[in-house]
Phi, psi and omega in degrees: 000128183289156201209189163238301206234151157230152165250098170290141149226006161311134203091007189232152204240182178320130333295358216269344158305305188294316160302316171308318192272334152325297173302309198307314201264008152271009163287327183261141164286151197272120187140003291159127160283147182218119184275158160234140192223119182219141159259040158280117186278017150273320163354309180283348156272343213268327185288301185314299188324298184319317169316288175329300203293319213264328167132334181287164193246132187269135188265335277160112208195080151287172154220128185203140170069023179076001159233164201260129150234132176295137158207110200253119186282181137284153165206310166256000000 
């Protein structure tokens, strides 16, 4: 999946992908990929859910080498 911008967030653990990826993705212009890539296995709910609640589109969902990558549009 093509991306503009990445977020490590490994090593960190609930909540702090979803704070990070908060700050990050009001940073990008709208229309603009933001890959996020965290091995916290709450992630895989806390990301999708964070799309939804907030308007943005998750494009995306790997898992590979025991980290998750995100690839989340901007949309508003």
């Amino acid at each position: 999946m093509l991306k503009d911008e990445t977020l490590d967030a490994r090593g960190l653990m609930c909540p702090m992908p979803i704070v990070k990826l908060s700050k990050k993705i009001k940073e990008l212009p709208v229309g603009k990929v933001l890959e996020l890539i965290a091995d916290d296995v709450g992630s895989k709910e806390d990301v999708p859910a964070w799309a939804k609640r907030t308007g943005n589109k998750l494009e995306e969902m790997n898992e590979e080498g025991g980290a998750f990558y995100f690839y989340i549009r901007k949309v508003q």
